[in-house]
N, C-alpha and C positions, 0 to 999 in steps of 0.2 A: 768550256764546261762539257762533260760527257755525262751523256742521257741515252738510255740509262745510267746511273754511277753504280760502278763496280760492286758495291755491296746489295744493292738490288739485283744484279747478276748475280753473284755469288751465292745468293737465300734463294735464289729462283723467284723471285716476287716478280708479278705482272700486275700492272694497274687495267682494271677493268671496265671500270667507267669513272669520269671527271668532268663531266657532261656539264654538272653544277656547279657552280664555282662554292668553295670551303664546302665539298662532300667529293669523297672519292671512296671508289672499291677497290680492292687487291685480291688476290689470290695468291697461295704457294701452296705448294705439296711439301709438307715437313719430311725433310729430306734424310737420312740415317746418318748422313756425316753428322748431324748436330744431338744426335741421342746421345744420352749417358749411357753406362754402360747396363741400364735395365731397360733400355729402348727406348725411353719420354724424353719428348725434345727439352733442351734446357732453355730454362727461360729467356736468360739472354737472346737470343735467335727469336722467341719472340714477341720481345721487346723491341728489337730492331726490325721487325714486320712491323707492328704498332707504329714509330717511329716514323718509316718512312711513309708508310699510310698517310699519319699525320699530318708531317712534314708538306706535303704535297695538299694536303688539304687546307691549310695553311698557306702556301705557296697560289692556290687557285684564288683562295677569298681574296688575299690581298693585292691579287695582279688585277683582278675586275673593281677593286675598290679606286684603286690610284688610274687601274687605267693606263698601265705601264706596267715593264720586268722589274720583278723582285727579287731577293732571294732573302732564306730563312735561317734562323740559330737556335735551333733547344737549347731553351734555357734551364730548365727543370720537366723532370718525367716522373710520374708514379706510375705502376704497374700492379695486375694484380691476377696472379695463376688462379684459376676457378674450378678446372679441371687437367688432369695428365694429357699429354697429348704424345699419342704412337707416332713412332716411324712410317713415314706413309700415308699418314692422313691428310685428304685433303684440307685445305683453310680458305677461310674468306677473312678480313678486315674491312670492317666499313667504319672510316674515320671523319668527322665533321669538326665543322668549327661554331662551337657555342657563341663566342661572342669577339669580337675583334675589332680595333684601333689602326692609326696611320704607322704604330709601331710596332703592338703587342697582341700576340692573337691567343686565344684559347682554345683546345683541341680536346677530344675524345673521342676513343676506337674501343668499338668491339669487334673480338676475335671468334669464331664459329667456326663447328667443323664441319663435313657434309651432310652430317643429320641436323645444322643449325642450332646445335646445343652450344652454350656459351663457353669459352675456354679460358678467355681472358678480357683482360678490360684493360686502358690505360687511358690518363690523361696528361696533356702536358701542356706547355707554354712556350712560344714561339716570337722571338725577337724580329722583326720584320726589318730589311736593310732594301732602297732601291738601288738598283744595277743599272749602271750605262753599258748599253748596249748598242 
C-alpha cells in the first residue's frame, strides 16, 4: 500500500496533524490545474480534500479502537460549497469523527481558507475492514 496514495499527491494535500486519533488536519494550496475556466476551484477537488481528510480520520479512530491495522470504504459522502474558492488559495480541512463502531464510523470536515472563513463542509460514512498485516 502506498502512503501517500497518489491522489493525495496529485491534490497536493499534506496531513498536518493526526496526533488524536479520529481528528486529523490537511492542508492544500488549491492549485489552478483544478479551476474552471472562471478561476474557482471545482468542487469535486474538494470533495476529494474532504474525503481524504476524512478518510484518515476514520482510519486513526478505528486503528486505536481495535488496537490493530485497518483500512476504510466511503460509503456515502454529502458535500456542501459555502463559498467560491480561487486559484491559489491556501486551504485547511479539519476532519473528525462524530461517532463510530467495530464497522461503521461517522465523519465530518470543515474546509477554511487562510483567513479561516468557511468554504465547505462534508460529511460521510465510513465502512471499517481489519488488514492483516
Amino acid at each position: 500500500m502506498q502512503v501517500p496514495p497518489n491522489c493525495d499527491l496529485t491534490l497536493g494535500i499534506v496531513c498536518v496533524d493526526k496526533s488524536v486519533p479520529g481528528l486529523t488536519t490537511w492542508a492544500m494550496v488549491a492549485d489552478e490545474r483544478f479551476a474552471n475556466p472562471a478561476g474557482i476551484i471545482q468542487g469535486g477537488f474538494l470533495a476529494a480534500f474532504a474525503d481524504s481528510a476524512m478518510g484518515a480520520s476514520a482510519v486513526t479512530f478505528a486503528a486505536a479502537e481495535s488496537r490493530g491495522r485497518v483500512s476504510c470504504a466511503n460509503v456515502e459522502m454529502k458535500t456542501s460549497f459555502v463559498k467560491p474558492v480561487a486559484a491559489g488559495t491556501a486551504l485547511t480541512c479539519v476532519a473528525r469523527v462524530l461517532s463510530g463502531g467495530g464497522r461503521v464510523v461517522f465523519c465530518e470536515a470543515q474546509i477554511t481558507d487562510g483567513d479561516e472563513r468557511l468554504v465547505g463542509t462534508a460529511s460521510s460514512t465510513y465502512l471499517i475492514d481489519a488488514r492483516a498485516c
